[in-house]
C-alpha positions in Angstrom: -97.4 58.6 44.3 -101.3 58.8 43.9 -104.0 56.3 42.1 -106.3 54.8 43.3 -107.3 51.1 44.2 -107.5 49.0 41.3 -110.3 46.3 40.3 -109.2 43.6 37.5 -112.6 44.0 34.8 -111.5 41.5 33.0 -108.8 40.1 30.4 -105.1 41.4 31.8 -104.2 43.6 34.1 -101.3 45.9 31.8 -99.6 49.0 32.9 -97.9 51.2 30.7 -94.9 52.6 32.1 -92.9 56.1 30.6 -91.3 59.5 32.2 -94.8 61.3 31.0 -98.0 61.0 29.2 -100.7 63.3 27.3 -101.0 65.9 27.7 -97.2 66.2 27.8 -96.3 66.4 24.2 -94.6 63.6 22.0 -94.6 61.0 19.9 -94.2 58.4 22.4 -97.1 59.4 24.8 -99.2 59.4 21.6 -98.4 56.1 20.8 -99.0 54.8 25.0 -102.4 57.0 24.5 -103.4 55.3 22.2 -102.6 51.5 23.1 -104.3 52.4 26.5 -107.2 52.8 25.1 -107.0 50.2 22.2 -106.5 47.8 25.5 -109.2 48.8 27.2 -111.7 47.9 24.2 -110.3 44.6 24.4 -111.4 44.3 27.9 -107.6 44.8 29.7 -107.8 46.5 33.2 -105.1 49.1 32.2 -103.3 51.5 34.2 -101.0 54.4 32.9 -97.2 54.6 35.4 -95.8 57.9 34.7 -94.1 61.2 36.3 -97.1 62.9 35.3 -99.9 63.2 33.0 -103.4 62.4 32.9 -105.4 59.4 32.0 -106.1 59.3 28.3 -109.0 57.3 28.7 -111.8 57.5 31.9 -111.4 53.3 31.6 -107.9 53.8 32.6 -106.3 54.5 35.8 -103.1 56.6 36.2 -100.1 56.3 38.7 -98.3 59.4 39.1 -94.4 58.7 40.8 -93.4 62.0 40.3 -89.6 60.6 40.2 -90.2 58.9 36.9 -90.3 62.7 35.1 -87.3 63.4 33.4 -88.6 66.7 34.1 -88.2 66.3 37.5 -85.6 68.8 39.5 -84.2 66.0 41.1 -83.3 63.8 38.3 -82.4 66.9 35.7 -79.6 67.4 38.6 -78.8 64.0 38.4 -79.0 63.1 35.0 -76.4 66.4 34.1 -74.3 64.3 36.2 -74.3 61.6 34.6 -73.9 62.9 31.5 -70.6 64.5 33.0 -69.9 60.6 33.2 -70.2 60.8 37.4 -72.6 58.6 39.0 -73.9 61.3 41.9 -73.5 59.7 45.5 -77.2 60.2 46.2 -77.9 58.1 42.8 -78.7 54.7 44.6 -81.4 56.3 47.2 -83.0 57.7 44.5 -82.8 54.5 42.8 -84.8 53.0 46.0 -87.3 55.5 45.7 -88.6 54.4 42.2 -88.1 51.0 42.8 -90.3 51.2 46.0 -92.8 52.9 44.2 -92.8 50.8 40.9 -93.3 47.8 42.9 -96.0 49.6 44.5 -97.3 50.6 41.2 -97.2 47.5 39.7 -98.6 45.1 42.6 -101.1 42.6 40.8 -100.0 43.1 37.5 -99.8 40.4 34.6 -97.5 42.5 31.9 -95.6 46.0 32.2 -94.7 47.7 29.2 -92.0 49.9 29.3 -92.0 53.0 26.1 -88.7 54.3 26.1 -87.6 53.7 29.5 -85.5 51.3 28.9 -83.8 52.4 25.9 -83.0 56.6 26.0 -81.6 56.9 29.6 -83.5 60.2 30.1 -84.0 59.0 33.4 -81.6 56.3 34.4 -82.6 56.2 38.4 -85.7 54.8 36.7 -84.1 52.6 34.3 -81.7 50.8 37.0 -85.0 50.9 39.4 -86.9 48.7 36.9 -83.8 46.5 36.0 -84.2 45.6 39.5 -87.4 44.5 39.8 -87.1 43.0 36.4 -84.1 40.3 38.1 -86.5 39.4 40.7 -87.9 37.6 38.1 -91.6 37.5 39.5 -94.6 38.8 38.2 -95.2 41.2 36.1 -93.8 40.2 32.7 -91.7 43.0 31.0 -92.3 44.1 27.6 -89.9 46.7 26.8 -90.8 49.0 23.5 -88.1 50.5 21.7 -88.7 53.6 20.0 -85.0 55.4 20.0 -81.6 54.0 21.1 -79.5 55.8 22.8 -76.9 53.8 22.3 -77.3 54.5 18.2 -78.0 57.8 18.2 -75.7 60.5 17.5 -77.8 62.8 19.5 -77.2 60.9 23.1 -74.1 59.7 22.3 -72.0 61.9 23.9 -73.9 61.6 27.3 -73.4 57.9 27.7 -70.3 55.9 28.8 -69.3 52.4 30.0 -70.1 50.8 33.0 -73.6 51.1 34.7 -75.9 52.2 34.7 -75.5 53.6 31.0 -75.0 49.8 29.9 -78.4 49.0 30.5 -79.7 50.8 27.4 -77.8 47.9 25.6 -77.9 45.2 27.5 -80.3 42.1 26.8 -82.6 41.9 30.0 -83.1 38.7 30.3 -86.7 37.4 30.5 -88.0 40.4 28.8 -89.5 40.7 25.5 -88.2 43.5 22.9 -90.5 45.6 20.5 -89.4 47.8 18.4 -90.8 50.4 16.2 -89.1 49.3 12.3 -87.4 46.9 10.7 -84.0 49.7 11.0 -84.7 49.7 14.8 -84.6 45.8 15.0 -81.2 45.6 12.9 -80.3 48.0 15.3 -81.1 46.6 18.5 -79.8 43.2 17.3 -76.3 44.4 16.6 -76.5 46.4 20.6 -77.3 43.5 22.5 -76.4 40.5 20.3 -80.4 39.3 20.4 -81.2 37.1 17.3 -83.0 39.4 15.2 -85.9 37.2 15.2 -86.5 37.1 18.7 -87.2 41.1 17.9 -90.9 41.9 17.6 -91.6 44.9 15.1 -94.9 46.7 16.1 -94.6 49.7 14.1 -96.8 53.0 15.4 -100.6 53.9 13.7 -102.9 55.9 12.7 -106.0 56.8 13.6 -107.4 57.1 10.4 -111.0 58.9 10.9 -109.3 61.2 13.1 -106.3 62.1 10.5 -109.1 62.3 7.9 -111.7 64.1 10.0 -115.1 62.0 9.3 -117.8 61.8 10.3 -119.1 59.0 12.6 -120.8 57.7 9.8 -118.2 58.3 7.3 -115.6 56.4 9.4 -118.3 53.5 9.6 -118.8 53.5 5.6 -114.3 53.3 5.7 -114.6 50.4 8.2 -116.9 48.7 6.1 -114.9 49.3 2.9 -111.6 48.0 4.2 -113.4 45.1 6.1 -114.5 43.8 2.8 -111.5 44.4 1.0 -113.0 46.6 -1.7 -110.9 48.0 -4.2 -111.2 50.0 -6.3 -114.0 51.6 -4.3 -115.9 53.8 -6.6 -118.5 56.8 -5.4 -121.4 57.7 -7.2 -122.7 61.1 -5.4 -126.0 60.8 -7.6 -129.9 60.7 -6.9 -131.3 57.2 -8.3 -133.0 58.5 -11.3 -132.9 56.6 -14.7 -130.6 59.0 -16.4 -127.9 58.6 -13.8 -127.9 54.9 -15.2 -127.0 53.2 -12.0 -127.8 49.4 -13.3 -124.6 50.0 -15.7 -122.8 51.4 -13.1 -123.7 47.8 -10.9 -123.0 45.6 -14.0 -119.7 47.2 -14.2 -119.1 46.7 -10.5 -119.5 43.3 -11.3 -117.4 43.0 -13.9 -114.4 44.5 -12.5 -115.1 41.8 -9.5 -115.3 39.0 -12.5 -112.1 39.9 -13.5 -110.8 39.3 -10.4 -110.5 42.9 -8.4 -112.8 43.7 -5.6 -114.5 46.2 -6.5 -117.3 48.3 -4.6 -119.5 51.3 -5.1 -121.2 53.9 -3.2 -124.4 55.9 -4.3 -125.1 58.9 -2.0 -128.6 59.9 -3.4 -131.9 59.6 -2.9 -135.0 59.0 -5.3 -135.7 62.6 -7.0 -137.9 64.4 -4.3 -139.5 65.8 -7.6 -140.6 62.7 -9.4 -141.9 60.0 -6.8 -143.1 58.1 -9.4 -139.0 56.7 -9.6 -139.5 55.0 -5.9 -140.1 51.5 -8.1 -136.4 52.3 -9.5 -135.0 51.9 -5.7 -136.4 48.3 -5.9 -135.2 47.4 -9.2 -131.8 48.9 -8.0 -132.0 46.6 -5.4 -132.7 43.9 -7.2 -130.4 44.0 -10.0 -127.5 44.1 -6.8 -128.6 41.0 -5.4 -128.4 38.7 -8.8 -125.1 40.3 -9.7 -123.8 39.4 -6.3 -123.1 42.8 -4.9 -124.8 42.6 -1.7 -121.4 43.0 0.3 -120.0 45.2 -2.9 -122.5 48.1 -3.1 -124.2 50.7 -0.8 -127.0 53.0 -1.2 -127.0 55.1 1.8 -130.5 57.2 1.1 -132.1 53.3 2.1 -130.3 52.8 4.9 -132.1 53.6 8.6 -129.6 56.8 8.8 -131.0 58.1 5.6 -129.4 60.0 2.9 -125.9 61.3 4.2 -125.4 64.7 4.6 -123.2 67.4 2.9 -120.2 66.6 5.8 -120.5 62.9 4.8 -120.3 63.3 1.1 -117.3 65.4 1.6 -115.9 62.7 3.5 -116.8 60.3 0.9 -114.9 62.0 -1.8 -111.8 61.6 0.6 -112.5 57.9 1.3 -113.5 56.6 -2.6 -110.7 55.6 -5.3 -112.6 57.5 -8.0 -115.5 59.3 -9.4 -118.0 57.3 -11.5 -120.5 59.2 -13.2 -122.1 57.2 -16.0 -124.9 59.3 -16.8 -127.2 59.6 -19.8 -127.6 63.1 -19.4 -126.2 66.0 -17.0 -126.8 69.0 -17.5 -124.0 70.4 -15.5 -122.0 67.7 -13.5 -121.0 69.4 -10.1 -119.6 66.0 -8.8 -116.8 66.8 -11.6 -115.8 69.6 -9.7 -115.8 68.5 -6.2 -114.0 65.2 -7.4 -111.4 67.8 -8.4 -111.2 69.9 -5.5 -110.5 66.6 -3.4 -108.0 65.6 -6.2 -110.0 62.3 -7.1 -109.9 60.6 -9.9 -112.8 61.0 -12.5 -114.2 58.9 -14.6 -117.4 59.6 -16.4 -119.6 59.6 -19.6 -118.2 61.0 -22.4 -120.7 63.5 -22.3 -120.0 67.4 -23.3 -120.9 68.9 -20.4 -119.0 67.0 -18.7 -115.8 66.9 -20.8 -116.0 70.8 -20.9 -116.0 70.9 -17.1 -113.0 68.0 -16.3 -110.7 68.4 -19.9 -107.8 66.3 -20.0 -108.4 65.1 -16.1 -111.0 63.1 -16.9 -111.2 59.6 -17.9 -113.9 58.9 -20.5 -116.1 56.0 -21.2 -119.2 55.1 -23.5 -122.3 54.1 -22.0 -123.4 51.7 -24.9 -120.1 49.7 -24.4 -120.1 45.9 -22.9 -119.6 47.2 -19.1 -116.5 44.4 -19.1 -114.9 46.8 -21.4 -115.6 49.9 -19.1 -114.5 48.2 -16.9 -111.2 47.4 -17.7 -111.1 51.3 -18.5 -111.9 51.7 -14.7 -108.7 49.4 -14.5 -106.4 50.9 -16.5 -107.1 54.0 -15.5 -106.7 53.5 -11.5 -103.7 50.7 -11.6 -101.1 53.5 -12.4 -102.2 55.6 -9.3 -99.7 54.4 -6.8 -100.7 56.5 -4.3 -104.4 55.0 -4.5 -102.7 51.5 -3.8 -100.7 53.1 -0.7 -103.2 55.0 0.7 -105.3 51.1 1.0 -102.3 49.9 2.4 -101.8 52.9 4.8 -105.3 52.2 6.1 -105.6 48.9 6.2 -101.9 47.8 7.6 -100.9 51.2 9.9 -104.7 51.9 11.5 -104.3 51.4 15.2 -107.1 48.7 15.3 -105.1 46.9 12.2 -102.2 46.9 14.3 -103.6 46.1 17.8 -105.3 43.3 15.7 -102.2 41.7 13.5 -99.7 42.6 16.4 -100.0 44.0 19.4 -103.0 41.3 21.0 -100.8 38.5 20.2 -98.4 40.2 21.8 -100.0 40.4 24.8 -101.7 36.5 24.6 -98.0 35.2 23.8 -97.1 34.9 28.1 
């Protein structure tokens, strides 16, 4: 085993135990990966027990035992073995090997989290050498996370049988808490061990959603804020702020879509017309306008913010991020936004100008300018409430991004004791 000494930062001390981590591939490590690191922004002193692997975060600290790889020579022999239904004679000294050097590992810490190990039986020296430790029934406290069953699965089946130490992958240990990945993996586990469903925690994996999307710092910022305030639909507007982009009717129908009840947000990308600086008094008026309507949490020009107007990248990302296109001009005299709203397969709705119409044809969504904005808005409505996807992908970020989940799940989790 190597790692070095550990010194408690703050919050609890957590180690995640499994057979491997990144950059070993597979979904697991991912999923350890990233709680590591999720803990460590919350201040935990984590450290990372495995076969092998490296830390996945510098704030972490990893314990290599290379007995816990299933990879390992020693326990592929065994664990053939096994699967033969023969427990190996040399089974229980390997057993005291791990358990020596779990303890070891896990000196001084407050909760041990056990992916997988406790549930496949790719290694099960390791399994019966933290079944051991767990019975002492001292410190740390076991959390052990479900992601297959063995025990369930058709693909394992055949390598298991009665007795120990194959029981253990459905056996209730007691004192320790059980996570699983779905509701289907908690119905499962339930009718294994007999637990009361309810006593079942469901964490379900994540996303990281800049990352999946590839944004931009910036652009993952201008997300955050949107699903922080809850706005929906969020509409882009990747316009300069010049009068004939008419971006007061574009707030007024911000605001009534948020009067009917939906809340709804907009994003302008552009700054004043380099060309006519005689517009900068529009900026104010802009600004203005958004604070009696309300929409000081609802609307963003990013050419006045410190960071300036957003670059090509961002605005890319911001077609990726927004719930539609909203181009309400007075006049275009070509409407490229049309085009890159359909190259990201975004919704369009705009003026029902010909330039426009000739560009987007039956994808786009047309409105009138000199209508009440309550009516355009409800066009905005009806046009976007169909769009299931729209409504998923909100859900998608707002319920499966990692910090979602650490947040709703996995910190009270931890704080439970």
């Amino acid at each position: 085993m190597n790692g070095p000494a550990y010194g408690r930062r703050g919050g609890l001390a957590i180690a995640l135990v499994h057979n491997t981590a990144p950059p070993v591939v597979g979904g697991v490590e991912r999923v350890l990966a990233r709680h590591a690191t999720l803990m460590a922004d919350a201040g935990h002193d984590v450290r990372i027990v495995v076969g092998r692997g490296e830390p996945p975060d510098p704030r972490c600290r990893l314990v290599e035992i290379p007995l816990m790889d299933a990879g390992h020579p020693t326990i592929e022999r065994l664990q053939l073995r096994l699967a033969a239904g023969t427990v190996p004679a040399d089974f229980g000294e390997i057993v005291a090997a791990l358990r020596t050097g779990l303890a070891e590992a896990l000196a001084g810490v407050d909760i041990a989290i056990a992916h997988n190990v406790c549930s496949l039986g790719l290694n099960l020296a390791l399994t019966t050498a933290l079944h051991d430790l767990a019975g002492r029934g001292t410190p740390p406290r076991l959390i052990i996370w479900h992601h297959d069953l063995a025990w369930t699965s058709s693909s394992y089946r055949s390598t298991l049988h009665d007795g120990p130490p194959w029981d253990l992958l459905r056996e209730a240990w007691p004192g320790a808490s059980q996570v699983v990945v779905s509701e289907a993996r908690r119905h499962d586990l339930a009718g294994l061990t007999g637990l009361r469903p309810e006593s079942i925690a469901v964490v379900p994996n994540g996303l990281d959603v800049p990352s999946i999307l590839r944004l931009e710092p910036r652009s993952a910022e201008v997300l955050a804020w949107a699903d922080l305030s809850g706005l929906e639909p969020l509409l882009l507007m990747p316009a300069r702020i010049t009068p004939r982009k008419n971006i007061e009717f574009a707030l007024r129908v911000i605001a009534a879509i948020r009067s009917a009840g939906r809340p709804a947000g907009l994003i302008v990308t552009g700054p004043v017309d380099p060309h006519r600086p005689a517009e900068r008094d529009l900026v104010g008026q802009l600004l203005a306008l958004q604070a009696v309507l309300g929409l000081d949490r609802a609307v963003r020009f990013l050419a006045t913010e410190p960071e300036g107007a957003p670059s090509d990248a961002i605005v890319g990302d911001l077609y990726r991020i927004a719930d539609a296109l909203f181009l309400p001009s007075r006049d275009e005299g070509f409407g490229l936004p049309i085009l890159e709203a359909g190259a990201h397969r975004l919704p369009i709705i705009c003026a029902d100008l010909a330039t426009l119409r000739s560009l987007a044809g039956d994808a786009g969504s047309y409105i009138s300018t000199d209508e009440e904005p309550a009516v355009v808005a409800a066009c905005v409505l009806d046009r976007l409430e169909p769009d299931r996807m729209l409504g998923f992908a909100r859900r998608v970020r707002r319920e499966y991004s990692w910090e979602a989940i650490y947040g709703s799940k996995i910190a009270p989790l931890l704080a439970a004791g």
